[in-house]
C-alpha positions in Angstrom: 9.6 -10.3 -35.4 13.4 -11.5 -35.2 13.7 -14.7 -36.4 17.3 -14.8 -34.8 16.7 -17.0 -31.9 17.4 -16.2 -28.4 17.3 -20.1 -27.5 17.2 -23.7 -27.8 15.2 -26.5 -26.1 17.2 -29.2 -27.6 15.5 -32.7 -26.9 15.1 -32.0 -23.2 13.7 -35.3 -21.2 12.4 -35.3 -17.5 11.1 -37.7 -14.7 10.3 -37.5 -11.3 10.8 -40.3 -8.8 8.3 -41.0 -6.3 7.9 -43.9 -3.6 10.3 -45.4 -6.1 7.8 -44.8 -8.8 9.3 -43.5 -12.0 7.2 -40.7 -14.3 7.8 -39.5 -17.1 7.0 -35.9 -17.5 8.8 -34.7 -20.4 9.7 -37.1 -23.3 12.4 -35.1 -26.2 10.9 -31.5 -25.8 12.7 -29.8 -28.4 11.7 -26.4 -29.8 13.2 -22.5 -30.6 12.6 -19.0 -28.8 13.0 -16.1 -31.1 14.2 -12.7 -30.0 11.3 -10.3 -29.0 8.9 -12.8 -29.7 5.4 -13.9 -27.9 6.0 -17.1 -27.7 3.0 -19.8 -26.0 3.6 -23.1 -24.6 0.3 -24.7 -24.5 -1.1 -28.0 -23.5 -3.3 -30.0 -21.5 -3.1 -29.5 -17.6 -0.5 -31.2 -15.5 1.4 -32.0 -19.0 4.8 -31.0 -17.8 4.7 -27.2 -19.1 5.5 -25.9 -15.6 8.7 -28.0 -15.6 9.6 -27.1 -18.9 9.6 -23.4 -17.6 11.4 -24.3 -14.7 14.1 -25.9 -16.9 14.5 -23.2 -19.1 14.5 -20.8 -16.6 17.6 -23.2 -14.4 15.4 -23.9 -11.4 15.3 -28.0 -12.7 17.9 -29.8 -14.6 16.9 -32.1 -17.0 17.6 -35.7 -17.2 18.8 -35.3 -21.0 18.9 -32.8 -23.4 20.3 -29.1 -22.8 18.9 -25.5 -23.0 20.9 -23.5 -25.6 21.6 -19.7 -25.2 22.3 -17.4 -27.7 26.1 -16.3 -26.5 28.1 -13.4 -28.2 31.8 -12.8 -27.1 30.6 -9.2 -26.6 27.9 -10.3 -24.5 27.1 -11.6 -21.1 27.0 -15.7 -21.3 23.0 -16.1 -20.3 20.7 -13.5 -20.6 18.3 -12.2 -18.0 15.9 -14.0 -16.8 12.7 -13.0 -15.0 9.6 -15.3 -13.8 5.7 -14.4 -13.0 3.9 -17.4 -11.6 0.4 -18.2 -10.9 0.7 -17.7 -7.4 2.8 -14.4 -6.9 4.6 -14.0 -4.1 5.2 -10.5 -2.8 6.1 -9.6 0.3 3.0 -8.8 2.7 4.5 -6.1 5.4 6.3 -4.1 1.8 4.2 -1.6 -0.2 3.5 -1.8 -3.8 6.7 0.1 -4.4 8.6 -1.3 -1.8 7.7 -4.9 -3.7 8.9 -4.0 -7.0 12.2 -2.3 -5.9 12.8 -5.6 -4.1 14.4 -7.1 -7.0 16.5 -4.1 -7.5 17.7 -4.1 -4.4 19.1 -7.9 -4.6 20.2 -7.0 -7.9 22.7 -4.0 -6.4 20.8 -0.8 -7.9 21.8 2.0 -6.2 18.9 3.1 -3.8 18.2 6.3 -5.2 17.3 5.1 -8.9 14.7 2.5 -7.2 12.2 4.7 -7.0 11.6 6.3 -10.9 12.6 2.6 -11.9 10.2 0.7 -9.6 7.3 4.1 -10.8 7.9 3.6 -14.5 6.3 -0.1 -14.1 4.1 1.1 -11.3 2.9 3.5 -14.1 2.8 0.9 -17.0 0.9 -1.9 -15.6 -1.7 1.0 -14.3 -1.3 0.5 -10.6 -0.7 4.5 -10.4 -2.6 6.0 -6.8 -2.0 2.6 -5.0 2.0 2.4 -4.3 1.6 2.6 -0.8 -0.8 -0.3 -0.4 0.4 -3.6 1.3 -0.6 -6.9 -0.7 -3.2 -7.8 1.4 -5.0 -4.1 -0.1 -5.1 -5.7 -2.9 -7.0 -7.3 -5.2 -6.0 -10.7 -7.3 -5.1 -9.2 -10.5 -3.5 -6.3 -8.9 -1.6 -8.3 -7.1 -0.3 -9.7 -10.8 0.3 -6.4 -11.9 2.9 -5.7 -9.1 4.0 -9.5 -9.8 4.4 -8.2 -13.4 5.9 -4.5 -12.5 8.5 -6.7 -10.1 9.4 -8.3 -13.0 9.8 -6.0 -15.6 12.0 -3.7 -12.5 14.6 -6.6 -12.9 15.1 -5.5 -16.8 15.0 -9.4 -17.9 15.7 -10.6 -21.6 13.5 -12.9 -21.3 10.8 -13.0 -19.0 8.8 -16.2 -18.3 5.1 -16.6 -17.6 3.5 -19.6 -16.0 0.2 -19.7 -16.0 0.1 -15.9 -14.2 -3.9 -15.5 -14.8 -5.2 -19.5 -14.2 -6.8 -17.9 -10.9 -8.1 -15.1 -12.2 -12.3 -14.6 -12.7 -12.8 -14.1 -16.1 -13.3 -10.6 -17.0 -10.4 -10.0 -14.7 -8.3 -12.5 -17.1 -9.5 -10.6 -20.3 -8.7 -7.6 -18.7 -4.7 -9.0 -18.0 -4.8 -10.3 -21.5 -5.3 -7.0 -23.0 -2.8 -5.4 -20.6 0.1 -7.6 -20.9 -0.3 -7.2 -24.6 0.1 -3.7 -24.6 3.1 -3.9 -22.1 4.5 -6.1 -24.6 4.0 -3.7 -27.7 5.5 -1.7 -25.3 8.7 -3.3 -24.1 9.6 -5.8 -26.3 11.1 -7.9 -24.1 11.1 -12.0 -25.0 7.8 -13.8 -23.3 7.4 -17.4 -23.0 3.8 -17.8 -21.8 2.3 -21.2 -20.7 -1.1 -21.7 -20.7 -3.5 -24.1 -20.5 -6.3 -22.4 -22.6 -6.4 -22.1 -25.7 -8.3 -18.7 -26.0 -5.3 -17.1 -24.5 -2.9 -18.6 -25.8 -4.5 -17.5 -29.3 -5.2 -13.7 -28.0 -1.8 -13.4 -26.9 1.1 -15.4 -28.9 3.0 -14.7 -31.7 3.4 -18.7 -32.3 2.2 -21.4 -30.3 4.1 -24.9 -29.5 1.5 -27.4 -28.4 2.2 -29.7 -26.1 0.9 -34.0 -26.0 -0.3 -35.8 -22.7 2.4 -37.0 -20.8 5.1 -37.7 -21.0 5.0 -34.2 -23.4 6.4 -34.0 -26.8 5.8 -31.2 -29.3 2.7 -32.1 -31.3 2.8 -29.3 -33.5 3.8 -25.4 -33.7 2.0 -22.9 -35.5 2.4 -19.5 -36.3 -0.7 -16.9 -35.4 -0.4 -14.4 -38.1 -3.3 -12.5 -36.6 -3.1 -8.5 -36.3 -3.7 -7.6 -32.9 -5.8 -6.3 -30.9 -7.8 -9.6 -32.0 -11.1 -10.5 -31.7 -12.0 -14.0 -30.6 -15.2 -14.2 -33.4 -12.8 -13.1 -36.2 -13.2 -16.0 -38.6 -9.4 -16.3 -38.6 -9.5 -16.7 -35.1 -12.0 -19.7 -35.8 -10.5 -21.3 -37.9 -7.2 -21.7 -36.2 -9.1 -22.7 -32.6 -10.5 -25.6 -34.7 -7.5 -26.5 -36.1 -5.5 -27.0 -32.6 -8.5 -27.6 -30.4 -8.6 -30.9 -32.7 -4.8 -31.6 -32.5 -4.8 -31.1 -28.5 -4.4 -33.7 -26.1 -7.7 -34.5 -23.5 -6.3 -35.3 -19.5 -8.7 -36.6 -17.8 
């Protein structure tokens, strides 16, 4: 992995005003994303991980505190950025295809290299035999792979994951684990993946920043030097649940 980073969340602070009540959701979040890295944000539900995303990804502004992109003179000033949320929302009267080239076509891509583009993913998150499907065809994880494909289409340097499989039944979830993995291994892009659950987040990242109750700070970071594909009995694997799973935060 590249330890150069690809950027900084530099003592970021965030509250929310409501009925003139004042919370606190994040309280000095401060931490690095390195390039082509698997990087999870994990923590207890409703902890402010969400609103972290959305600050990184320029949807919120923090109160304090700034986000930090790497910037070269020869290179555009903020990178790519592409989201997959819990919910995804595709467009219900556009096909499979017709979904993914969607972002292509906002983005200006000529309309005749839409179509191999929008089939490459099509083909890589295994949705191959079902581009002419509407959403409503589809089932909830496949509706994440075209969430996913969509993404991907938009060539992102970084692409940001909230929570994409918290509705998911459970051997559907595995079964996304595994795949996004494997598209990972695959593209390299940068993935910031918030979770909840610390299973996944031990399956799937490269390092892991953990997250307090709220208001959020960083309780601790730690790197998973775990060969993949892993196994959830290794001993390893154990281990470092124990380790976290006593340092996490309980939200009642």
């Amino acid at each position: 992995m590249d330890k150069n980073y690809q950027l900084k969340v530099k003592d970021i602070k965030k509250s929310f005003s409501n009925d003139g009540e004042e919370t606190h959701v994040l309280d000095g979040v401060s931490l690095d994303v390195y390039k082509n890295e698997f990087l999870v944000i994990l923590g207890p539900g409703r902890c402010g991980k969400s609103t972290l995303l959305n600050i990184i990804a320029g949807i919120l502004k923090p109160d304090s505190g700034e986000v930090q992109f790497e910037q070269s003179a020869m290179e555009k000033e903020k990178p790519e950025i592409g989201m997959v949320y819990q919910r995804i929302s595709l467009m219900p009267w556009l096909s499979v295809t017709k979904n993914v080239e969607f972002i292509m076509k906002i983005k200006g891509v000529p309309i005749e290299e839409r179509s191999p583009i929008a089939q490459h993913y099509i083909d890589m998150v295994k949705l191959e035999g079902f581009e002419n499907l509407l959403p409503h065809q589809l089932s909830g994880g496949m509706k994440q792979r075209v969430g996913i494909a969509r993404a991907y289409a938009a060539k992102p340097d970084i692409l940001l994951m909230d929570e994409p499989y918290g509705q998911l039944d459970a051997q559907t979830r595995y079964s996304m684990q595994e795949e996004i993995i494997n598209i990972y291994n695959s593209e390299k892009t940068t993935i910031v993946f918030v979770t909840s659950n610390l299973e996944e987040a031990l399956f799937l990242g490269d390092r892991i920043i953990l997250l307090s109750a709220p208001p959020a700070k960083v309780k601790g970071v730690y790197e998973i030097n775990l060969k993949r594909p892993r196994d959830m009995m290794n001993t390893d694997f154990m281990k470092l649940r124990k380790e976290i799973s006593e340092n996490m935060d309980l939200v009642i």
